[in-house]
RODO-2510 file (C-alpha; in nm, 4 decimals, decimal comma):
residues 205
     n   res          X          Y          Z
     1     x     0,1744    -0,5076     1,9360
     2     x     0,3480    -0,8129     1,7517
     3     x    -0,0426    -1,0179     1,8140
     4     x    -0,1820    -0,7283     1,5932
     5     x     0,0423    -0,8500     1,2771
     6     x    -0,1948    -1,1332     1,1332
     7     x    -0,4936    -0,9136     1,2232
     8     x    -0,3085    -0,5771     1,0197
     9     x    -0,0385    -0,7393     0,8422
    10     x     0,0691    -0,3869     0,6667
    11     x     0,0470    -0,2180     0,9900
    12     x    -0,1739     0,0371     0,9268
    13     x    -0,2821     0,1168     1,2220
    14     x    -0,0412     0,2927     1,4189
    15     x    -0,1161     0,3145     1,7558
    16     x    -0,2858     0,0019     1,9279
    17     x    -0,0397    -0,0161     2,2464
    18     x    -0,2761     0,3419     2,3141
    19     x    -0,6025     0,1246     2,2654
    20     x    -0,5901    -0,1548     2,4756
    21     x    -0,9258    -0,2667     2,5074
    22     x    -0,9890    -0,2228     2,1498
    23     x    -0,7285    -0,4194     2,0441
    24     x    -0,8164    -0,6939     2,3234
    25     x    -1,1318    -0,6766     2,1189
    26     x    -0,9916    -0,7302     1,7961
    27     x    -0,7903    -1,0430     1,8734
    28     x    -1,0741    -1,2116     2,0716
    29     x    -1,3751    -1,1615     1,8460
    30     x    -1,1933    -1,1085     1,5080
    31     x    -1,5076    -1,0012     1,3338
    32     x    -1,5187    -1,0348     0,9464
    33     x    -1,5326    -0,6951     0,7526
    34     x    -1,9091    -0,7640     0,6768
    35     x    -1,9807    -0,8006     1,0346
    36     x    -1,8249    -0,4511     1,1577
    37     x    -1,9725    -0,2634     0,8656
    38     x    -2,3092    -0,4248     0,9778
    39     x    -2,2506    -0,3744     1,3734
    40     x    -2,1672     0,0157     1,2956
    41     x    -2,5065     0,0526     1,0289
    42     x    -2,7436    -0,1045     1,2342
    43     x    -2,6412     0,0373     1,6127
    44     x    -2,5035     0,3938     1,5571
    45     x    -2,7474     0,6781     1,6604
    46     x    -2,7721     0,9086     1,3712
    47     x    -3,0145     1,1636     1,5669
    48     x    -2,9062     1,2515     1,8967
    49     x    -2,5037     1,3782     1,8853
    50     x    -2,4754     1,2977     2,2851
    51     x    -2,5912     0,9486     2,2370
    52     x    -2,3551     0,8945     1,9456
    53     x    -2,0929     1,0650     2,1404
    54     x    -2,1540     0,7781     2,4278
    55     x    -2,2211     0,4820     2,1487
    56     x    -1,8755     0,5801     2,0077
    57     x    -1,6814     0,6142     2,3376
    58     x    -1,7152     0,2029     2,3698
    59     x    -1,4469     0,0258     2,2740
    60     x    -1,6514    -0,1940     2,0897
    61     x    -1,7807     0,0184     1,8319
    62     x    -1,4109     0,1365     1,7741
    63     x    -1,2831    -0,1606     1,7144
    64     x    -1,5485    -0,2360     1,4494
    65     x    -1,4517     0,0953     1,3155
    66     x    -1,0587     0,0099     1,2781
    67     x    -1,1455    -0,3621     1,1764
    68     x    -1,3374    -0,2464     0,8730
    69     x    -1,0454    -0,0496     0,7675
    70     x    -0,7755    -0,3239     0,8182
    71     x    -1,0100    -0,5623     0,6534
    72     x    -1,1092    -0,3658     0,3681
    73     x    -0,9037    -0,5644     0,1213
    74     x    -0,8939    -0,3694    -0,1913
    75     x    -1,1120    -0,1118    -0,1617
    76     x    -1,0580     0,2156    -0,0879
    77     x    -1,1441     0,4232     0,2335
    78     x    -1,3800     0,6224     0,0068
    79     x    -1,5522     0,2896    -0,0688
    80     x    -1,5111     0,2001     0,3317
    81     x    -1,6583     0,5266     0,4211
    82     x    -1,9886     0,4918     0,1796
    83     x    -2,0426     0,1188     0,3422
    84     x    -2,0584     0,2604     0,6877
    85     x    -2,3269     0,4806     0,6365
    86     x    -2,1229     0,8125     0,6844
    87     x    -2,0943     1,1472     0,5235
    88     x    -1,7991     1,2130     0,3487
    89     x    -1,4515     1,2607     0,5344
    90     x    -1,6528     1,1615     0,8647
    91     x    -1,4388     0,8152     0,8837
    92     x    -1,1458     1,0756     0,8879
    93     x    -1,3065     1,2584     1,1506
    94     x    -1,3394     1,0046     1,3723
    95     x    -1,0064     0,8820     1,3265
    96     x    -0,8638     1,2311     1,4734
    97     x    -1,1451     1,2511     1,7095
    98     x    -1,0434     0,8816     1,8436
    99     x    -0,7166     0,9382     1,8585
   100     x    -0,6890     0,6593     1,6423
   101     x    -0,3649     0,7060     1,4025
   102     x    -0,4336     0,4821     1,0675
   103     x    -0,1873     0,5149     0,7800
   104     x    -0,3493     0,3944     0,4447
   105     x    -0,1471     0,0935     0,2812
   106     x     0,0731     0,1529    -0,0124
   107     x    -0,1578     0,1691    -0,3384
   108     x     0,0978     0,0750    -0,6158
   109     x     0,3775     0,2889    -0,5584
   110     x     0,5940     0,2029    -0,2877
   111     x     0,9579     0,2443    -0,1014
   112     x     1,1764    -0,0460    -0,1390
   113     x     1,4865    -0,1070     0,0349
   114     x     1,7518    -0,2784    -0,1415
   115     x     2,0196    -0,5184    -0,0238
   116     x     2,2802    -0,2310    -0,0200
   117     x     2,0522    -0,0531     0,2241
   118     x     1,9256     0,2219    -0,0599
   119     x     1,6457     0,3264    -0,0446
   120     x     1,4102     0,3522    -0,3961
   121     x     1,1270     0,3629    -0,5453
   122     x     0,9399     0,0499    -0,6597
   123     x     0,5702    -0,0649    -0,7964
   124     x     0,4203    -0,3358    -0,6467
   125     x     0,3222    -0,5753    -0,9855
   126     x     0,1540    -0,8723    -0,7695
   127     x     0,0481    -0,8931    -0,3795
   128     x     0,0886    -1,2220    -0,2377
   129     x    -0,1695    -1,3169     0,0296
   130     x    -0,0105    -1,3333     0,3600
   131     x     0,1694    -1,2519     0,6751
   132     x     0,4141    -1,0509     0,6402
   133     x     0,3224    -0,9226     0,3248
   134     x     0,4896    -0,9930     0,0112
   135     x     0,4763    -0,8586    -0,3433
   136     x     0,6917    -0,9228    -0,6590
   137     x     0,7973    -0,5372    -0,7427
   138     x     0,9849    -0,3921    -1,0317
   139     x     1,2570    -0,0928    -0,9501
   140     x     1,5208     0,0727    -1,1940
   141     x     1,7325    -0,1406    -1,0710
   142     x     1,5690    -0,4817    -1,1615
   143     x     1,2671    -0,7015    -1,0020
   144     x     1,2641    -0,8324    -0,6750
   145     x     1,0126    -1,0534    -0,4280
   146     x     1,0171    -0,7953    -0,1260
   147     x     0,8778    -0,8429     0,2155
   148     x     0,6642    -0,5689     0,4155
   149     x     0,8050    -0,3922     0,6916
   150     x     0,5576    -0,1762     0,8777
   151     x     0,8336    -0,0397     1,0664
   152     x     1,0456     0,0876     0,7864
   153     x     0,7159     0,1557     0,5815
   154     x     0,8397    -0,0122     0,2960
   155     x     0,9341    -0,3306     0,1393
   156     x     1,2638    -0,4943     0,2531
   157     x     1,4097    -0,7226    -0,1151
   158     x     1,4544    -1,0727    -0,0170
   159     x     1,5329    -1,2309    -0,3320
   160     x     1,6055    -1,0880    -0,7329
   161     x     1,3113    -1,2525    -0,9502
   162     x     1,2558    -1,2241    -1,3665
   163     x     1,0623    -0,9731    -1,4423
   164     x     0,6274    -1,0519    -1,4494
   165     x     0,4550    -1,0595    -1,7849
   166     x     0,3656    -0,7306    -1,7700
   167     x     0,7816    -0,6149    -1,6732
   168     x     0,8882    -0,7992    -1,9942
   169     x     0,6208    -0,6134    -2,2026
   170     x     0,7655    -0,2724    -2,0459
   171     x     1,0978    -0,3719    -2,1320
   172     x     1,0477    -0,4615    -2,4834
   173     x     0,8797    -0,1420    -2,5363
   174     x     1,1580     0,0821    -2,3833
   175     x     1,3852    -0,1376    -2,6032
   176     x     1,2029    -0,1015    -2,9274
   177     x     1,1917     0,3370    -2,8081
   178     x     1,5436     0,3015    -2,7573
   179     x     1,6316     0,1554    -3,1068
   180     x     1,3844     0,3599    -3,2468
   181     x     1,5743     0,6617    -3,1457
   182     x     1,9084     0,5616    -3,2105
   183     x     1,7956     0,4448    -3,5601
   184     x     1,6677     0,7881    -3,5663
   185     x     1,9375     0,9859    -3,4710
   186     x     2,1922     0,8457    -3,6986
   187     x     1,9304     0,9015    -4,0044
   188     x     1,9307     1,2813    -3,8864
   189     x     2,3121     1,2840    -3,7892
   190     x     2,4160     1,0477    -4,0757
   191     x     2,7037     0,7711    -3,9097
   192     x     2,9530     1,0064    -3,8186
   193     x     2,7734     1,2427    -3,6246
   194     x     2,5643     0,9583    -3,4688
   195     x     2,9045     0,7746    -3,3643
   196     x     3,0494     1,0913    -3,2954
   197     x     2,7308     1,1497    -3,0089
   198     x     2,7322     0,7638    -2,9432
   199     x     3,1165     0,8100    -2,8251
   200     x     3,0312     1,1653    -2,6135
   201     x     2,7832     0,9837    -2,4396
   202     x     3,0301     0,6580    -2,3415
   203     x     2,8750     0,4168    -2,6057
   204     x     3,0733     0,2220    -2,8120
   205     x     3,1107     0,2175    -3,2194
***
């Protein structure tokens, strides 16, 4: 459902086309995170298991449930779990129960497709607030702004960027290892060993 995008820009829930009412909810009301933690503390019965079973069957209280995951921000489902008042790994239980499929966001780690079409692996160095998502992300193949696709489950490069502050401290350090080795080496090799392994490995002298 394309409406769901501003509501769950990273797409993590899976499945609202098999929730319609829920999601009808969502995108009328769109309650804050504060609100559906608050709706689910004060009005779920804790006592009797057939009246919870009924309070949980409305959509309502489902959609409060999915909106305080998609609005969680940074925090983690843990963190979600302990606001709502349940015992632990009972969000995940109701997820399965529901029928509700939710995919947790990427953390820091994430897939990143390049221009050619490969596929790698990427962190995420700064999240841009958004729809679609975007993040600046650093690969071994250079940095790149990349846009979220919750389709592909991973972020699509739409532009080469310098690296952040933090990408040009990494890369002065692996520079700095890399001379420290070679400085290294040709102490323990003396120069014509060292050139001698500089030339087997395609290096020039």
């Amino acid at each position: 459902m394309e409406e769901m995008r501003e509501l769950d820009p990273w797409g993590e829930w899976r499945n609202p086309h098999e929730h319609p009412e829920v999601a009808a909810f969502l995108l009328r009301e769109r309650p804050s995170y504060a609100v559906s933690v608050g709706f689910i503390r004060a009005g779920r019965p804790r006592e009797d298991p057939h009246e919870a079973a009924r309070w949980w069957a409305s959509p309502e209280a489902r959609a409060h449930l999915v909106n305080a995951l998609i609005q969680r921000g940074r925090a983690t489902m843990g963190a979600v779990e302990r606001d709502l008042g349940l015992a632990r790994w009972k969000l995940h239980h109701y997820l399965e129960a529901f029928n509700i499929r939710f995919w947790p966001r990427p953390k820091r780690g994430a897939k990143v497709i390049l221009p050619s079409g490969e596929v790698v692996d990427g962190v995420m160095q700064e999240v841009l607030e958004g729809t679609p998502v975007r993040a600046y992300l650093e690969t071994e193949e250079g940095w790149w702004l990349g846009e979220w696709s919750p389709a592909s489950w991973a972020f699509r490069t739409v532009a080469p960027v310098p690296p952040t502050r933090a990408g040009w401290r990494r890369l002065l350090y692996h520079r700095f290892l890399l001379s420290y080795a070679q400085e290294a080496a040709g102490l323990y090799l003396g120069p014509e060993g060292y050139s001698q392994l500089w030339q087997a490995k395609g290096g020039t002298t």
